[in-house]
NUKOL-916237 format. One line per 5 residues: number of its first residue (from 0); for each residue x, y, z of C-alpha. Coordinates in Angstrom, 3 decimals. Layout:
<atoms>
NUM = X Y Z; ...;
</atoms>
This chain:
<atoms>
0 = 9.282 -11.590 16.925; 7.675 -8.272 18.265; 7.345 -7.961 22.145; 6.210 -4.731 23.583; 9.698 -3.336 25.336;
5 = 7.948 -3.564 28.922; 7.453 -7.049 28.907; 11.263 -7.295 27.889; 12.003 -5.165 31.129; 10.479 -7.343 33.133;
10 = 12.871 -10.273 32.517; 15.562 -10.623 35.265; 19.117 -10.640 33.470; 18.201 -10.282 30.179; 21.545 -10.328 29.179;
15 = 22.016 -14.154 29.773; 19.726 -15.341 27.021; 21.969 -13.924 24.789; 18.843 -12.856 22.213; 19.253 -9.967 19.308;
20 = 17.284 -7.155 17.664; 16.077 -8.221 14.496; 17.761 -6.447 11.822; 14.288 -5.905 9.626; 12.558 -3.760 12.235;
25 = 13.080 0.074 11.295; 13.904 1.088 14.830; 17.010 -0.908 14.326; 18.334 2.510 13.086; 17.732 4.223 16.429;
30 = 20.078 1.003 18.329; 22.767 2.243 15.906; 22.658 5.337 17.821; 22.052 4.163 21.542; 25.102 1.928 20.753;
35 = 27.200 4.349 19.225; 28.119 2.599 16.136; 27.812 3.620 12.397; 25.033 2.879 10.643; 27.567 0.511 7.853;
40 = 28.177 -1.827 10.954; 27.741 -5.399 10.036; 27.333 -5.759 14.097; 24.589 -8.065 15.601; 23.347 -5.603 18.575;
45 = 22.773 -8.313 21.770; 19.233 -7.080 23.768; 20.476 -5.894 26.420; 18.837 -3.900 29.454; 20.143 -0.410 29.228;
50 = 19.600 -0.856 25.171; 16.202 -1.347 26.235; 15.622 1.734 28.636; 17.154 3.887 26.258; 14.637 2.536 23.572;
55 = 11.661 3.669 26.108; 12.761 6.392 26.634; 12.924 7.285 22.974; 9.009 6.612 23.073; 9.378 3.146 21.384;
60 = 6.530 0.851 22.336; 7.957 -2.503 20.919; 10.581 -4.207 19.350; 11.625 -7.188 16.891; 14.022 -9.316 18.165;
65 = 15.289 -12.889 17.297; 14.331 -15.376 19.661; 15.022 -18.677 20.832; 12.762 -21.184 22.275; 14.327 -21.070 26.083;
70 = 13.574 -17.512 25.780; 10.153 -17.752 24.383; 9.469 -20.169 27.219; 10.089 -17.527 29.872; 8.124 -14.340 27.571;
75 = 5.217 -16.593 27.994; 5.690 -16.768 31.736; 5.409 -12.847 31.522; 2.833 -12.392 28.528; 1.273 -15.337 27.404;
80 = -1.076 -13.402 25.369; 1.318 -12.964 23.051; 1.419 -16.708 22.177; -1.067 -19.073 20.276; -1.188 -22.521 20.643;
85 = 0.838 -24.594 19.009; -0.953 -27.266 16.535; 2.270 -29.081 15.535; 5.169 -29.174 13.863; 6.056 -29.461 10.116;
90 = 8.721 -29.050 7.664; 8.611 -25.854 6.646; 8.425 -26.677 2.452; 4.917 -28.533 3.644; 3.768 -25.813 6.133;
95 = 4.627 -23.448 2.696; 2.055 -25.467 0.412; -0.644 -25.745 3.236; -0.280 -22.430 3.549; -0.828 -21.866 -0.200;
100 = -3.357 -24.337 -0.272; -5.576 -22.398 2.184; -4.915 -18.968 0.660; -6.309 -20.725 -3.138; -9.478 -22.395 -0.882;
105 = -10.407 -19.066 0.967; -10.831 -17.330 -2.597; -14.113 -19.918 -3.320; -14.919 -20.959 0.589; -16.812 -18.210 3.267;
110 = -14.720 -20.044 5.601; -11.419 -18.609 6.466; -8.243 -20.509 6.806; -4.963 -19.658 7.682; -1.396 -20.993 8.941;
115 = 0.579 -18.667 11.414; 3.989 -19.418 11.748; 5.012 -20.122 15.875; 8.567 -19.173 15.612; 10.897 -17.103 13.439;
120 = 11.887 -18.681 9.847; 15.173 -17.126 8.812; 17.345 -17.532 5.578; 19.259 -21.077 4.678; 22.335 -20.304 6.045;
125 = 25.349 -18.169 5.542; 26.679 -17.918 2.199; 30.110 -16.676 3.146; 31.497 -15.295 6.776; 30.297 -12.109 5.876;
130 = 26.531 -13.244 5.104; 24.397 -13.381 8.218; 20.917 -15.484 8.582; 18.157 -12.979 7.840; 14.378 -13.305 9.671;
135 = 12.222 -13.949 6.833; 9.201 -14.633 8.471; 8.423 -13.251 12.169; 7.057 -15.599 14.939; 3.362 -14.844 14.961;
140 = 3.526 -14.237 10.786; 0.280 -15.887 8.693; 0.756 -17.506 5.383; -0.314 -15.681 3.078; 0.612 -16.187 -0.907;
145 = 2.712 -12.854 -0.673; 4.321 -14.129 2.536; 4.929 -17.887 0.638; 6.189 -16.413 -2.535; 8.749 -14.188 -0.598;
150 = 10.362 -17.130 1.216; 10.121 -20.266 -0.363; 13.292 -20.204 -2.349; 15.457 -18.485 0.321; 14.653 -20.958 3.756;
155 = 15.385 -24.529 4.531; 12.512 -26.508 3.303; 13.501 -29.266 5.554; 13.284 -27.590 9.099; 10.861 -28.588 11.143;
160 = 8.759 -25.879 12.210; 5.940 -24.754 15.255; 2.952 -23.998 13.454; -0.934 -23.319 14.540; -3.728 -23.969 12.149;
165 = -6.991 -22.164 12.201; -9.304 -25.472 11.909; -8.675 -27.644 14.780; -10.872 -30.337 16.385; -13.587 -32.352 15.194;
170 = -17.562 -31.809 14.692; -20.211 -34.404 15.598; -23.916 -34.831 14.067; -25.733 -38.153 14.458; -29.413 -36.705 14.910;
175 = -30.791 -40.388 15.139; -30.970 -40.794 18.956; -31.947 -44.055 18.465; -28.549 -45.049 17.320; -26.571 -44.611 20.671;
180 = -24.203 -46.863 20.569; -22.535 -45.265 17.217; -22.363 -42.032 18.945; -20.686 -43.412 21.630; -18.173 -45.422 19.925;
185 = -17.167 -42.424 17.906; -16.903 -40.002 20.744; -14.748 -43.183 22.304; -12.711 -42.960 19.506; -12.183 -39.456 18.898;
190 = -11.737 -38.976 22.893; -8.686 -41.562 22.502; -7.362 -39.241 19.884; -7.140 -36.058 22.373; -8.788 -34.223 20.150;
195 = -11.364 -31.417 20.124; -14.987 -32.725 19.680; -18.011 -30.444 19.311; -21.126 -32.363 19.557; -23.905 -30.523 17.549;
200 = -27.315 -31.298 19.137; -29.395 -30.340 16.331; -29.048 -28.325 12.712; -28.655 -24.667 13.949; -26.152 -26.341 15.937;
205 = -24.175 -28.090 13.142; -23.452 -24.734 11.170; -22.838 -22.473 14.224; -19.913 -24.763 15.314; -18.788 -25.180 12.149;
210 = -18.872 -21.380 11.890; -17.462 -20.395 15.164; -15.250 -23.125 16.202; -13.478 -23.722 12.374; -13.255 -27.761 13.164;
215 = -11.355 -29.732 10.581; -13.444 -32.431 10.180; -17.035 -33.098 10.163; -18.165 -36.745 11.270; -21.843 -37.159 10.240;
220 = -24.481 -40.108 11.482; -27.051 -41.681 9.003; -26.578 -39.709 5.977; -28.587 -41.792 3.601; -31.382 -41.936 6.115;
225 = -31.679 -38.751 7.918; -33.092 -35.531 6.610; -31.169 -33.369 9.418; -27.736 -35.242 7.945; -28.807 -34.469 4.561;
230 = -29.432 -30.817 5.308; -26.579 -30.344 7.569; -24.214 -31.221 4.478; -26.487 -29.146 1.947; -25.640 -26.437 3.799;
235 = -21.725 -27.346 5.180; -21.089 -27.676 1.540; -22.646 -24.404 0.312; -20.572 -22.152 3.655; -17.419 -24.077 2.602;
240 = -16.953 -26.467 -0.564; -13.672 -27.837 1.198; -15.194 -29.665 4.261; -13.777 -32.456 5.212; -16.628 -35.193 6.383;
245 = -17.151 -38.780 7.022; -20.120 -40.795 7.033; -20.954 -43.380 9.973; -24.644 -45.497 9.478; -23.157 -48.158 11.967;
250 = -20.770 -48.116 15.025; -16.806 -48.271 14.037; -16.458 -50.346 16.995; -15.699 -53.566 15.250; -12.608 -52.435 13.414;
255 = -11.836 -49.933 15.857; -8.078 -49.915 15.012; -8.725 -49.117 11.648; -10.887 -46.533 11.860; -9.377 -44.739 14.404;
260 = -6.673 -44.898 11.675; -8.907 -43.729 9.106; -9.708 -40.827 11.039; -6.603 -39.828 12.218; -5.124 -40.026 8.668;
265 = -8.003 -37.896 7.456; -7.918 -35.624 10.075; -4.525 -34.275 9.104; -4.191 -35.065 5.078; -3.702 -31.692 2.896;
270 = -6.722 -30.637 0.802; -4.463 -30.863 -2.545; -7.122 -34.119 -3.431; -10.169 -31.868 -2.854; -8.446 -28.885 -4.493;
275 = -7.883 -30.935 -8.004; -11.478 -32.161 -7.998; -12.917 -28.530 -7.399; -10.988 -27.603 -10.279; -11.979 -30.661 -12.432;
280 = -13.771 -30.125 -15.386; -16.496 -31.423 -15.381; -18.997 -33.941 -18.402; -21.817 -33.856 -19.486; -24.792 -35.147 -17.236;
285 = -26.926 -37.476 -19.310; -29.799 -36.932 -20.633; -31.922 -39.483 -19.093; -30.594 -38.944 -15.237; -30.763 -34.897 -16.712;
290 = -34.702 -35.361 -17.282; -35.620 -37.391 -14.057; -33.960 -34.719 -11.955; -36.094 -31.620 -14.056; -39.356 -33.634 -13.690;
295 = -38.234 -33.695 -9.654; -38.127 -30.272 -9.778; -41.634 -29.602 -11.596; -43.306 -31.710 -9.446; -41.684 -29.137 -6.879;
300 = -42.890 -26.312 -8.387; -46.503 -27.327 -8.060; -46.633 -28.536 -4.742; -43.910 -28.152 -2.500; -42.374 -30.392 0.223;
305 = -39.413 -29.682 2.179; -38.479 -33.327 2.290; -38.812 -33.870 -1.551; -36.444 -30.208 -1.849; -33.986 -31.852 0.253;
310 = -34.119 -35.653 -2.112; -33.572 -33.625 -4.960; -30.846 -31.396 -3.499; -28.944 -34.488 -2.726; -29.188 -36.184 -5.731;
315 = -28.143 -33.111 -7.990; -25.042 -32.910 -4.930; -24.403 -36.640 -5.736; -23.499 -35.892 -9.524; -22.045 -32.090 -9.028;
320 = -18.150 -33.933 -8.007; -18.426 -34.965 -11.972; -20.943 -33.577 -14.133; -21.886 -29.758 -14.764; -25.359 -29.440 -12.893;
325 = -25.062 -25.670 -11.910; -28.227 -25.152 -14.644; -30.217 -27.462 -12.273; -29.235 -26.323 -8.710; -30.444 -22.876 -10.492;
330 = -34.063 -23.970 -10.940; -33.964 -25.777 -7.788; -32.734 -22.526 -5.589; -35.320 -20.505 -7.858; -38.357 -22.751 -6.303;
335 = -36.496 -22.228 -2.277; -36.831 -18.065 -2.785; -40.362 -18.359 -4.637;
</atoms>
């Protein structure tokens, strides 16, 4: 983990915490020196106080060193900028494929996720007495496919590991206000989950949480009656093809249990399902649905409704998961920039 060399001053009896420099870190060369050693040394240099002086006073801003978590606990006391908040913890072979997972969705989605490792990974184990664990992966290091592909043969696949995830919490839009009482048996639900909720009090609102706040899930009121829910997905969908949503036209409260199991489970499932059904190839629409949809559209073209746009974006949506329809969301985004 990097921490600037002042912060590392500041900790009374350093010494005791019995922490190292990090071998990887090119001004590991200059501790062969302030320690007097040769360079061939197979030595593990302890952080030590005077180390540290003699590091400032070579100009040296910062420094990786391995950590430990009682240590960590008292760098955060002193800087606790230089820590995110932890989302969970995961074994490291499934924090590897999230990881990768995210890194294949940002290529297609404008939204941007990532995994940042919340503690150092280092290598398996020792081979022999002479073989020392390496840091593979720094505390504070995101997932990328280079950063995967350079570790995932050489860690412990099984160690649980601190994590944070960019998406976290979950987004609310039921725009019928005359359905309270399924607002307020969700938000009862989701409050009993002690997670984040953003509740989205019109449209605009929907996609500038969803933009700003990255939530990973999107709970959506009335979707087969309200315009605003239709829209709101239209357009979800379209920023990022990888939302995760669920549909509520009636209050969970009368299987509570299982929904808030249903949400829960959602909440934190991997995107490998959504993933294969991007990729799917898709059929053929048929003909007959193919022609009701085009006469939708030319009845568009000569007069124009904003409700009728949004019907026939929907209905092309509901057959995109399994038939080719890019041809007809062409026409129908031809008639929106006319």
């Amino acid at each position: 983990m990097k921490i600037p060399i002042k912060n590392l001053l500041e900790i009374n009896d350093i010494e005791r915490y019995e922490v190292t420099f990090n071998r990887a870190d090119p001004i590991y060369t200059a501790i062969f020196v302030i320690a007097g050693k040769s360079s061939s040394s197979n030595t593990d240099f302890s952080v030590t106080k005077e180390r540290l002086d003699k590091l400032k006073a070579r100009d040296n801003t910062s420094i990786s060193i391995r950590t430990n978590k009682e240590f960590r606990k008292v760098l955060k006391d002193i800087n606790p900028s230089l820590f995110q908040q932890v989302s969970g913890k995961m074994r490291l072979n499934d924090l590897l494929d999230l990881g990768r997972e995210y890194e294949m969705m940002n290529y297609k989605s404008q939204k941007r996720r990532h995994i940042t490792v919340l503690e150092d990974v280092c290598t398996a184990g020792s081979r022999s007495i002479l073989t020392r664990q390496q840091i593979m992966l720094e505390y504070g290091t995101k997932l990328t496919l280079k950063a995967v592909s350079k570790v995932q043969n050489e860690v412990d696949p099984v160690k649980e590991t601190e994590y944070s995830d960019s998406e976290e919490g979950v987004l609310v839009f039921i725009p019928d206000t005359k359905d309270f009482k399924l607002k307020v048996d969700l938000f009862a639900i989701l409050a009993s989950m002690d997670m984040e909720i953003y509740d989205a009090k019109d449209l605009k609102e929907v996609l500038e949480l969803y933009k700003t706040k990255s939530p990973k899930l999107v709970i959506l009121g009335e979707i087969h009656n309200s315009l605003d829910s239709k829209v709101a997905l239209l357009e979800l969908e379209k920023y990022d093809p990888y939302i995760k949503k669920l549909n509520y036209i009636k209050s969970p409260a009368e299987n509570r249990k299982f929904e808030t199991e249903r949400i829960k489970n959602y909440y934190y499932s991997g995107y490998t399902e959504l993933l294969d059904l991007m990729n799917k190839k898709r059929g053929i629409l048929p003909g007959e649905v193919r022609m009701n949809i085009m006469d939708a559209i030319g009845r568009l073209e000569v007069s124009y409704l904003h409700k009728n746009y949004v019907e026939t974006a929907f209905t092309i949506r509901q057959f995109s998961r399994a038939f080719n329809v890019s041809s007809l969301w062409n026409m129908l985004e031809n008639i929106k920039t006319r």
